[in-house]
C-alpha positions in Angstrom: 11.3 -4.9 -8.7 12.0 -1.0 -7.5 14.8 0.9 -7.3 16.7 1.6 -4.2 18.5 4.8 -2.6 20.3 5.7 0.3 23.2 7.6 2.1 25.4 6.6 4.9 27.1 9.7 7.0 30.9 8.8 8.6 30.3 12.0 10.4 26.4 12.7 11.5 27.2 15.4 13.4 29.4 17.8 10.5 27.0 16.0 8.2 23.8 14.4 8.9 21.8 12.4 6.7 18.2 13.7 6.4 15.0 12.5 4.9 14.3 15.2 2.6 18.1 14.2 1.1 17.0 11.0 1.1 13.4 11.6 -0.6 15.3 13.5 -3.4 17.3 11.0 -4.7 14.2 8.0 -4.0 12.3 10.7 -6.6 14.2 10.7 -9.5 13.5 6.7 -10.3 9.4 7.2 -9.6 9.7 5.1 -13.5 11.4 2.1 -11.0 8.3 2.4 -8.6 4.9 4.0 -9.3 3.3 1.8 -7.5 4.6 3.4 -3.5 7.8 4.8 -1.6 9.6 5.0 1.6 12.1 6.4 3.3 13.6 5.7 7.0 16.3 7.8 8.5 18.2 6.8 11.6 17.6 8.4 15.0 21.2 9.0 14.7 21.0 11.4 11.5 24.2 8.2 10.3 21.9 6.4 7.8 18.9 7.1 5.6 17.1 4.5 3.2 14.8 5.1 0.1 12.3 3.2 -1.9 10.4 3.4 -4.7 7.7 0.1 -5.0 6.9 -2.1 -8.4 4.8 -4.4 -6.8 5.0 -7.4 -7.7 5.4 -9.9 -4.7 2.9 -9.7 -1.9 1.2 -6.5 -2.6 -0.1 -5.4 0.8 1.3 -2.8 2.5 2.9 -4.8 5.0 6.0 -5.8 2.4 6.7 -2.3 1.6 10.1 -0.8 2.1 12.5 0.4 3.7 11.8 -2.7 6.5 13.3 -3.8 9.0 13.0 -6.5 11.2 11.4 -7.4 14.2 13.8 -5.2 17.0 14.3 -2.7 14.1 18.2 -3.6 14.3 18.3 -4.6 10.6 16.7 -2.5 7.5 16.7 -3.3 4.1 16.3 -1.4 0.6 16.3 -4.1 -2.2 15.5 -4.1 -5.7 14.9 -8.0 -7.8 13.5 -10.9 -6.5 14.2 -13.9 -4.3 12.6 -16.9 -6.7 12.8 -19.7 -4.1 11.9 -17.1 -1.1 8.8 -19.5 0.3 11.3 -22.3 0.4 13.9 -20.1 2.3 11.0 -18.8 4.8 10.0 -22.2 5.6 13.7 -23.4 6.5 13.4 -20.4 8.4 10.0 -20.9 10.6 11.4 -24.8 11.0 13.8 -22.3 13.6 11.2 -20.9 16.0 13.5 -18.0 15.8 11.7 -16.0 13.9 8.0 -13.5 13.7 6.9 -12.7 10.4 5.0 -9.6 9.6 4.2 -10.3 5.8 2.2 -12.9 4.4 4.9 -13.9 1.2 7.4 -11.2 1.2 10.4 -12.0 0.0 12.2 -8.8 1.2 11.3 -10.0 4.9 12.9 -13.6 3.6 16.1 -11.5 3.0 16.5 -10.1 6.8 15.3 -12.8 8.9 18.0 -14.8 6.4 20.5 -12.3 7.7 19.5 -13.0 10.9 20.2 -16.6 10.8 23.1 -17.1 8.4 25.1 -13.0 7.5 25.7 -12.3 4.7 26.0 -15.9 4.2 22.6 -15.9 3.0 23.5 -14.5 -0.6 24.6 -18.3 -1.4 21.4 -19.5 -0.6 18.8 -17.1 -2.5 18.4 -18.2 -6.1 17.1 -14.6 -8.2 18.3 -11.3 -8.9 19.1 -8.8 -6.7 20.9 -5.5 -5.7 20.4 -4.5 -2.0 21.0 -2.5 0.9 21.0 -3.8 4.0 21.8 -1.8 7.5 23.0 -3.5 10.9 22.6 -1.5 13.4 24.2 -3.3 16.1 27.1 -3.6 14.2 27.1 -0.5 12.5 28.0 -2.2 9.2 26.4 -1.4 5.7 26.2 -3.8 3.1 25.6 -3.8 -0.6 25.2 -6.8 -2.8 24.6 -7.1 -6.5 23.3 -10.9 -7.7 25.6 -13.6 -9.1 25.2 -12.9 -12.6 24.5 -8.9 -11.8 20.9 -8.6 -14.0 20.5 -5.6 -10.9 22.5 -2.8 -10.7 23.8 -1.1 -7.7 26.3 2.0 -8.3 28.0 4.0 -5.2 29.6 7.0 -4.8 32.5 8.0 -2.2 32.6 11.7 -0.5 35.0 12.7 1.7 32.4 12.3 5.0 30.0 10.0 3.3 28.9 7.5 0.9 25.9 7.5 -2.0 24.2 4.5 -3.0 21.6 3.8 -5.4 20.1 1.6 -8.1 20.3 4.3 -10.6 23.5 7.0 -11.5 21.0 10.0 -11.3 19.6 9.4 -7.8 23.5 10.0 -7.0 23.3 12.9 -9.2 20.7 14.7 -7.1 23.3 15.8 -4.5 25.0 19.3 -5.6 27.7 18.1 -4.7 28.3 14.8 -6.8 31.0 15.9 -9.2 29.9 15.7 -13.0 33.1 14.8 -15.0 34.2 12.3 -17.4 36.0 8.8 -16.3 38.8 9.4 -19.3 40.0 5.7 -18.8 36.4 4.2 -18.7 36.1 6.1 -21.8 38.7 4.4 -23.6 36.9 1.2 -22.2 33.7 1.9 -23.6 35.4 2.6 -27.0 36.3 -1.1 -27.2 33.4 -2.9 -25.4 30.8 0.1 -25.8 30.0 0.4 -22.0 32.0 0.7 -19.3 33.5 -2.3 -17.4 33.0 -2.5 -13.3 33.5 -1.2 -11.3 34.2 1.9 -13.4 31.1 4.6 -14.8 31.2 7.1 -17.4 31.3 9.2 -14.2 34.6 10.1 -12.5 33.8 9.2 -8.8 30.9 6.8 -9.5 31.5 3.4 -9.2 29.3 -0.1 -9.7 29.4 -3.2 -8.0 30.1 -5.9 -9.7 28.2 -8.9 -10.4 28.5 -12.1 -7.8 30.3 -9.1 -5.2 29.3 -7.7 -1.6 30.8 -4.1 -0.4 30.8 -3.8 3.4 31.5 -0.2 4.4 32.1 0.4 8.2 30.4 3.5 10.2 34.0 4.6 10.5 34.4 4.9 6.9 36.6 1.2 5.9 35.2 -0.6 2.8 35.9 -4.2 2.0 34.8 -5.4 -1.1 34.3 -9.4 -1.8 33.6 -11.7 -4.6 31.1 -14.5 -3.4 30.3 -15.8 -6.3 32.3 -17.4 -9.4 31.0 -20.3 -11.5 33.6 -22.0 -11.5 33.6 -22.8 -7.8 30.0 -24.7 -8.0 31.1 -26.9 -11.9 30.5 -30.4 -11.8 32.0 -31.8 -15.3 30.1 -33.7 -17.3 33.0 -35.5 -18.4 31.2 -39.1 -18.6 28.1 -38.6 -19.3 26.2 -38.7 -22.7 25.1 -35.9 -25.1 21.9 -37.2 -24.6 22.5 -37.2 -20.7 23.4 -33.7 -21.4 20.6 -32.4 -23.1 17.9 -34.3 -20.5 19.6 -32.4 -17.8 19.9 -28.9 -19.9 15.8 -29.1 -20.6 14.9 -29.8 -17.0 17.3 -27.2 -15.1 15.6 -24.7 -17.9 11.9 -26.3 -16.8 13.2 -25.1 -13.3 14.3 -21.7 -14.2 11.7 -20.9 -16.2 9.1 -22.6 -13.5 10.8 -20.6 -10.6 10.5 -17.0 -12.8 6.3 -17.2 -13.1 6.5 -16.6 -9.5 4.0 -13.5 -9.5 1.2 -11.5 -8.0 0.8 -9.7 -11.1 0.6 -10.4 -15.0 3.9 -11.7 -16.4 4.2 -11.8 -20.2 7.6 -13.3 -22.5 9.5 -11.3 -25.6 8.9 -13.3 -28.7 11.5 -13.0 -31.5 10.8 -15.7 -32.8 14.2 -17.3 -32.3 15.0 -20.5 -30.5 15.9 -18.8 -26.7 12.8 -16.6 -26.9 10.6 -19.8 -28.5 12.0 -22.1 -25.9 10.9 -19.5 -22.9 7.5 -19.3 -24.5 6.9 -23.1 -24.7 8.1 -23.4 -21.1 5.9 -20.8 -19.6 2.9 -22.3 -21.3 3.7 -25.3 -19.4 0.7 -26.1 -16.9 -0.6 -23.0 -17.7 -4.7 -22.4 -17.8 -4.7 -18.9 -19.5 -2.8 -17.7 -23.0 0.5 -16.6 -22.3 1.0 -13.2 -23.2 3.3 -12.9 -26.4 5.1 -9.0 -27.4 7.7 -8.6 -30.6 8.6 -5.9 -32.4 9.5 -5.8 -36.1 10.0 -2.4 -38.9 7.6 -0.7 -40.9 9.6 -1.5 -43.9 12.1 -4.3 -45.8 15.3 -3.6 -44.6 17.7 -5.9 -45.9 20.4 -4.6 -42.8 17.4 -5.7 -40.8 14.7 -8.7 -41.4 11.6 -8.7 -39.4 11.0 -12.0 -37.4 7.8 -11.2 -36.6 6.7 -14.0 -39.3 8.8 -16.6 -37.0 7.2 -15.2 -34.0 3.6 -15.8 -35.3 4.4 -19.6 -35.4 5.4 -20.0 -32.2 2.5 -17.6 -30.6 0.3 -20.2 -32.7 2.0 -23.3 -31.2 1.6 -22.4 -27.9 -1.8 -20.6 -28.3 -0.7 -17.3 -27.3 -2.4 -13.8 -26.6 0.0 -12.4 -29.1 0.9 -8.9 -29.4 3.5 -6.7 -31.5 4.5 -3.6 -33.1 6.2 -2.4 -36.1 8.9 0.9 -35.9 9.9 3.5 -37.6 12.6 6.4 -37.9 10.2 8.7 -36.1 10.1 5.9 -33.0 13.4 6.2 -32.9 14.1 9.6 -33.3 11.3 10.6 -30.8 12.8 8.0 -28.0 15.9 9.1 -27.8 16.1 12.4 -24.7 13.9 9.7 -23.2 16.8 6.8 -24.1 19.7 9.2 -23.1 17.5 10.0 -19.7 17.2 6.4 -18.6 20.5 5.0 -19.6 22.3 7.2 -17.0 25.9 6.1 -18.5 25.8 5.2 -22.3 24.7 1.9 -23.4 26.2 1.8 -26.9 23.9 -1.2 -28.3 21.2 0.5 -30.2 19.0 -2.4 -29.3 18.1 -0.1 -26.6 15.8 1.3 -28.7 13.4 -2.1 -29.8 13.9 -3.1 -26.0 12.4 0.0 -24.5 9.5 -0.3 -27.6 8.8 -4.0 -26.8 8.5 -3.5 -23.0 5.9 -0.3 -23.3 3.6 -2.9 -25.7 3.8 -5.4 -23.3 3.0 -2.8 -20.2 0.5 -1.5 -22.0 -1.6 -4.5 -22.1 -1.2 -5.4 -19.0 1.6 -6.6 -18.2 3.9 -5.9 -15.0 6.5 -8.6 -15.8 8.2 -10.4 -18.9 11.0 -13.2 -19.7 13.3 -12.3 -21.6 15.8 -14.6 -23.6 19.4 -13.0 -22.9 22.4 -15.5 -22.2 21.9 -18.8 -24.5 24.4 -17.6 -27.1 27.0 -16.8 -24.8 26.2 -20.6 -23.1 26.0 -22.4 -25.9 28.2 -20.8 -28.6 25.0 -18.9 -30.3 27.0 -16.4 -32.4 27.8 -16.8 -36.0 30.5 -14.5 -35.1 32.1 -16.7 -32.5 32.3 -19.2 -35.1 35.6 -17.2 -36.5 36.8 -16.2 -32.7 36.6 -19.7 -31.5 38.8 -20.6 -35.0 41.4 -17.4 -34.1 41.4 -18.7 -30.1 42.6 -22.1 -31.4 45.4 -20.9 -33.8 46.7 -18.2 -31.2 47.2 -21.3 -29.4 49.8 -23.1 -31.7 53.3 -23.3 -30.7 54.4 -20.5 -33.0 57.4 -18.3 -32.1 57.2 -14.8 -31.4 59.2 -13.5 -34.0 57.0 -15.1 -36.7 54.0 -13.1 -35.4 56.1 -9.8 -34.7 57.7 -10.3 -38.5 53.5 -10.9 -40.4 52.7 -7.9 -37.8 55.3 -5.8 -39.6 53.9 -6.7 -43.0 50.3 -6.0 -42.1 52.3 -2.8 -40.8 53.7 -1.5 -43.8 50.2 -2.3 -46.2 49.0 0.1 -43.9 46.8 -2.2 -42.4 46.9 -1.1 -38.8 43.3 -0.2 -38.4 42.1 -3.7 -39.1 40.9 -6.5 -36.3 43.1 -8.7 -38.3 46.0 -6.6 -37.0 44.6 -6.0 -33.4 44.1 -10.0 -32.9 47.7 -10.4 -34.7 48.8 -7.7 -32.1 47.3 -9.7 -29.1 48.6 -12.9 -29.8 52.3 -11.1 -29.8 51.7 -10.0 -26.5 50.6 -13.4 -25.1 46.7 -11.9 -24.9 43.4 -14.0 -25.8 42.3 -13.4 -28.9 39.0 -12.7 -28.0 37.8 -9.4 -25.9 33.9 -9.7 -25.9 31.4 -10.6 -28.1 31.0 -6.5 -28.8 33.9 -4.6 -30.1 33.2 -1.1 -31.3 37.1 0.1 -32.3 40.4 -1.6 -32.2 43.3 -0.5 -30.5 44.5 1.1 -33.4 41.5 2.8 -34.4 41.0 4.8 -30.8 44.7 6.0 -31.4 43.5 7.7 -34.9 40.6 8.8 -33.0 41.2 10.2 -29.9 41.9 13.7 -29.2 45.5 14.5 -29.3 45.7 15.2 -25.2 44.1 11.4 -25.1 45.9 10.1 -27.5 48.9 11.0 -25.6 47.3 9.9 -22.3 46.8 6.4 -23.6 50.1 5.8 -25.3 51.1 3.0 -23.6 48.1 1.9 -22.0 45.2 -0.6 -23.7 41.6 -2.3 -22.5 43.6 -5.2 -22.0 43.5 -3.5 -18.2 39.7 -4.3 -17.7 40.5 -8.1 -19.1 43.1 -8.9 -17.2 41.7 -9.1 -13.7 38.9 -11.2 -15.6 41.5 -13.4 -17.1 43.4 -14.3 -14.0 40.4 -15.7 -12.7 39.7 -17.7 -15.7 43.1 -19.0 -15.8 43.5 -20.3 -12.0 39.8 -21.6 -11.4 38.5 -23.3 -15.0 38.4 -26.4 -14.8 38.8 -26.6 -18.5 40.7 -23.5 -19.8 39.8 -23.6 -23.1 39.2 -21.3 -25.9 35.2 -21.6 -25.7 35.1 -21.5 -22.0 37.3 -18.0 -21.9 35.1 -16.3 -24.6 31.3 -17.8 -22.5 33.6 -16.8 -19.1 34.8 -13.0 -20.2 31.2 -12.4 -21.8 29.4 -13.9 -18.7 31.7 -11.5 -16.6 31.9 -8.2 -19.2 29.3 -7.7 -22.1 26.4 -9.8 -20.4 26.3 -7.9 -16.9 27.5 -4.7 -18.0 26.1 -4.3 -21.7 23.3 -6.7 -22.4 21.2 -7.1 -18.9 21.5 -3.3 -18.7 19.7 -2.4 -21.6 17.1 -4.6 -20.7 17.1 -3.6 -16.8 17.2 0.3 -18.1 14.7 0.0 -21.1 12.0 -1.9 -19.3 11.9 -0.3 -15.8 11.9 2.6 -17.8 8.1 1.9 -18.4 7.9 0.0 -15.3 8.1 -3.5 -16.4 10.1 -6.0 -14.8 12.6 -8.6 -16.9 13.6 -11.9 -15.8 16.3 -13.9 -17.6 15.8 -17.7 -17.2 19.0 -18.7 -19.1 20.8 -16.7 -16.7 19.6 -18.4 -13.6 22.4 -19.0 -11.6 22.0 -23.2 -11.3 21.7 -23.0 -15.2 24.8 -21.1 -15.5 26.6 -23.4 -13.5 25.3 -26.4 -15.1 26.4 -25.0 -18.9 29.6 -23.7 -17.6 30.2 -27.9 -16.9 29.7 -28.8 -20.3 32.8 -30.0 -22.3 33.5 -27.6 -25.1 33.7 -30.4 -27.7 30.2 -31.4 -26.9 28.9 -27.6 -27.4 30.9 -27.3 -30.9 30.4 -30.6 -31.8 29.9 -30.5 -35.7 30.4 -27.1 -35.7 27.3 -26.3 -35.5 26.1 -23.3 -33.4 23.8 -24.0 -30.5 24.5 -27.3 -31.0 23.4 -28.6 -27.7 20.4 -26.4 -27.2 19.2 -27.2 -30.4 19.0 -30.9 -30.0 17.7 -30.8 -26.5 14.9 -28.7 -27.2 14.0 -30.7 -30.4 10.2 -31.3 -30.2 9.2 -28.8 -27.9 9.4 -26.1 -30.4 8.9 -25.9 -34.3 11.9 -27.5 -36.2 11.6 -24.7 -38.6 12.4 -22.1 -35.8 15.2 -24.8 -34.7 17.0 -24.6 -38.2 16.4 -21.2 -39.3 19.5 -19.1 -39.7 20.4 -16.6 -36.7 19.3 -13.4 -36.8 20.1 -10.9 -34.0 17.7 -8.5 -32.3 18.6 -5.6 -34.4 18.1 -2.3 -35.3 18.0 -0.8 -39.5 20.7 1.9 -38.9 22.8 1.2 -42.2 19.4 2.6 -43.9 18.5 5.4 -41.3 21.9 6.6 -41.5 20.8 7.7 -45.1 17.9 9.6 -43.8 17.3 12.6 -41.0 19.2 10.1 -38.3 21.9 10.8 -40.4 21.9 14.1 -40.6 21.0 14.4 -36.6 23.7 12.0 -35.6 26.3 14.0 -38.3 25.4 17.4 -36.4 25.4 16.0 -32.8 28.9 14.6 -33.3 30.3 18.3 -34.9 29.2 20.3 -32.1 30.4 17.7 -29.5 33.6 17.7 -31.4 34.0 21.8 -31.1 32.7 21.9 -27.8 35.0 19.3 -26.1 38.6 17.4 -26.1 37.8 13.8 -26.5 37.7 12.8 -30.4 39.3 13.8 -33.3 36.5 16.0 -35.4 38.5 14.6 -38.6 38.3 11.0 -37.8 34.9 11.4 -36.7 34.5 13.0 -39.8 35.8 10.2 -42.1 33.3 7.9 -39.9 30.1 9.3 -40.8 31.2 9.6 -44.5 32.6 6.4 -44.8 29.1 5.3 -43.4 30.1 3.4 -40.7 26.8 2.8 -38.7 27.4 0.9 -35.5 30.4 3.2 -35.0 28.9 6.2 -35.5 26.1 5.2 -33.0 28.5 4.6 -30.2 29.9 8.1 -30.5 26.6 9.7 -30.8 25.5 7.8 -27.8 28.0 9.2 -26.0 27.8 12.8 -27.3 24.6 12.5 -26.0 24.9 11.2 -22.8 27.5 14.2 -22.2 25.4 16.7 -23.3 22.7 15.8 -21.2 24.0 14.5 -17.7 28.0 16.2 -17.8 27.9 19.5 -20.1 27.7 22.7 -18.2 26.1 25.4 -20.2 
């Protein structure tokens, strides 16, 4: 795990890439690497590669990066991990074609791959990944970012070059990156409270998406290409047994879980308490001669917006016999971590789960630990929400052969109660214009609501225009490749696409390698994916009873009382420190944004923060904060 940089020149000789460039940008994710660096610049002043080391996998020098291979025609920058690398090298070897200069290095797996297959060789690495790879003899760049896209990889385009790195403020270094607001991936992030690829925060600044390659020609030409959608590697389960099922779900988790202890270093697992983070914890005690390593994170304090699980976690640390560690927060923690949260978020993550994430990771690097599993993905697989409960109901009667004119006519009514601020009227609205139902399991404001609170110059700008734009493109691909297109498999599909990649994995890729720590995500390994995605939705919903199939398959391996227990999120207490000095921070942040700039109403921001709407306030003050720090120009 590291973090990448690099620059490639269409014009060396008007502008050369140069190592100290290069160095610059590498420097400002030292938090992605303390343990070494690198940085190679062409002969040719075309290309330059930086590197900043966690290591984790082979730890001699010999795997640091950049590397190239053995005629130095191919070098690589790459942050994540190759999980079945050993596997892949030994294919490899079977070759003759190939001298090795690392031991176990699953970078060096990743050119000689190259080597033999192109950029083939994505389909056959099973981890997560964002890299840089140069061919020389080709003259071709290439940037990946892994299936599910747990790594980030952002880009920016210049008139004589392009900027690449795994971090927004490593592009930031160069003078001349422009600092200004993306106004449309604004309005995005007002509905799914980040912004969704390939768009930033940052106007110019791009991400690749998850399960894409960009291949950018010396000459300048880009070509960007999907190589990965789940639907093109389903096998449906359409015979086979619940019990079948659940056999099949346990041992492809065994696997993932198996595949994700692959270490050099101390690897730990988050604890809620709850039945993904449980599940992990039993699987990675599996075999295993030494305590597992346990973290959690709870309140100093009985909030009833907020329970503690750290009682639920205590079970399952006992179960399994685990070193188990945790930590209770308050207001100050928060208040005290946020320049630090603004700083390594780059583009606002509006989930204020940011803040436990970042907390949880420093306990567990603090004792020791260079690596921990984390639990994101199960709800989105197996219809884990209490929430989706109502969505999947909503889906399902948007669905009915009802005309038009009915919906338009109840739309009207809603209308004139003055009800246009309500999600019942945006999902009335949606099912009029022929749109799902369902945009993410994360909405901050409704259609409606960004009209009220949008500047008037935005307001204006976005007349006619909705976040149905980001969807769509999503929802095309849904429609031609599921092979069951129904109302479950579009919310798991959008969410496995939107909120997962571009809200979720972020907060924990941000948060944790802000203290150096490296997540891994089991229930997102890509064969896992795959096999869930095959699952009839009947058989996940069956009963009606969330988690359904998850539940039943890993009955016995954990505590039935963690099975059962109601679902509680991994949350934060705002609705109580609203009432206190967060509050009045958040209230003064948001009034000087206001007067200094042209995005939101100050009145309707106003109303918010009086009416005491906490998640909404949060995802304004997130941004304010964001602005302040990485655009505002003093």
């Amino acid at each position: 795990m590291c973090g990448l940089a690099g620059a490639l020149s269409f014009d060396p000789g008007k502008s050369p890439v140069t190592e100290p460039f290069i160095t610059r940008m590498r420097e400002t994710m030292v938090h992605r690497g303390p343990d070494g660096f690198g940085t190679w610049v062409s002969g040719d002043a075309r290309i330059g590669l930086g590197h900043r080391r966690l290591s984790i996998v082979d730890l001699s020098p010999a795997a640091a990066q950049p590397m190239c291979n053995e005629d130095g025609t191919l070098w690589i920058s790459y942050n994540g991990e190759i999980y079945n690398h050993a596997q892949i090298r030994n294919e490899l070897e079977q070759t003759g074609r190939h001298r090795w200069k690392t031991d176990h290095s699953d970078t060096e797996v990743i050119l000689h791959a190259f080597e033999e297959w192109g950029i083939d060789c994505l389909h056959r690495f099973r981890g997560m990944f964002a890299l840089a790879l140069w061919d020389d003899t080709k003259k071709e760049l290439w940037l990946a970012r892994d299936r599910i896209g747990i790594k980030p990889i952002y880009y920016s385009r210049q008139s004589n070059r392009i900027l690449f790195a795994s971090e927004i403020k490593a592009l930031l270094s160069d003078p001349a990156q422009n600092r200004a607001v993306n106004e449309e991936a604004f309005y995005h992030y007002l509905s799914f409270l980040t912004s969704p690829a390939p768009q930033t925060l940052f106007e110019g600044i791009h991400k690749l998406p998850g399960g894409t390659w960009l291949r950018i020609a010396a000459s300048g030409d880009m070509r960007e290409t999907r190589y990965w959608d789940v639907w093109d590697h389903v096998h449906p389960m359409r015979e086979q047994s619940e019990a079948e099922v659940c056999r099949r779900i346990l041992d492809e988790l065994r696997t993932a879980v198996r595949l994700r202890k692959m270490s050099d270093v101390p690897i730990g697992v988050f604890l809620s308490g709850g039945i993904d983070s449980s599940t992990n914890t039993a699987l990675f005690s599996e075999g295993e001669s030494r305590p597992v390593k346990t973290f959690s994170i709870g309140y100093a304090g009985d909030y009833r917006s907020c329970r503690n699980e750290l009682h639920f976690a205590r079970i399952m640390a006992g179960k399994v016999g685990a070193e188990h560690h945790e930590k209770e927060l308050t207001l100050d923690d928060l208040l005290d971590f946020l320049p630090r949260m603004v700083y390594l978020q780059d583009e606002p993550i509006a989930d204020p789960v940011c803040v436990p994430v970042y907390y949880v990771s420093k306990l567990a690097r603090d004792n020791g630990v260079t690596v921990c599993q984390v639990g994101e993905g199960a709800d989105e697989l197996f219809w884990g929400y209490p929430g989706w409960k109502m969505a999947l109901d909503l889906e399902r009667k948007n669905r009915w052969p009802v005309p038009r004119a009915v919906k338009q006519l109840l739309l009207t009514g809603l209308r004139a109660l003055g009800r246009e601020q309500t999600f019942y009227y945006e999902w009335l609205r949606r099912a009029c214009q022929h749109q799902p139902v369902f945009w993410g399991g994360a909405e901050a404001f409704t259609e409606g609501q960004k009209q009220r609170l949008l500047s008037s110059r935005l307001r204006h700008q976005f007349r006619n225009f909705s976040s149905w734009e980001a969807l769509a493109p999503i929802h095309r691909r849904f429609s031609g490749n599921s092979w069951e297109p129904s109302p479950l498999n579009w919310m798991s599909y959008l969410d496995l696409n939107l909120r997962l990649p571009e809200l979720l994995l972020m907060r924990v890729d941000k948060m944790s390698m802000g203290v150096s720590l490296e997540g891994r995500v089991p229930f997102l390994d890509h064969k896992f994916v795959e096999l869930a995605f095959s699952i009839p939705s009947a058989m996940k919903t069956r009963n009606g009873e969330l988690k359904h199939l998850l539940k039943r398959s890993v009955t016995g391996l954990i505590p039935d009382e963690l099975i059962h227990r109601p679902k509680q999120g991994f949350g934060v207490p705002l609705h109580e420190w609203l009432r206190d000095r967060l509050g009045t921070r958040i209230r003064s942040e948001l009034m000087e944004f206001c007067d200094q700039t042209d995005f939101l109403d100050r009145g309707e921001v106003l109303k918010l923060i009086e009416k005491g709407s906490g998640s909404q306030v949060w995802y304004l003050f997130n941004f304010a904060l964001w602005w302040k720090e990485f655009v505002h120009q003093p």
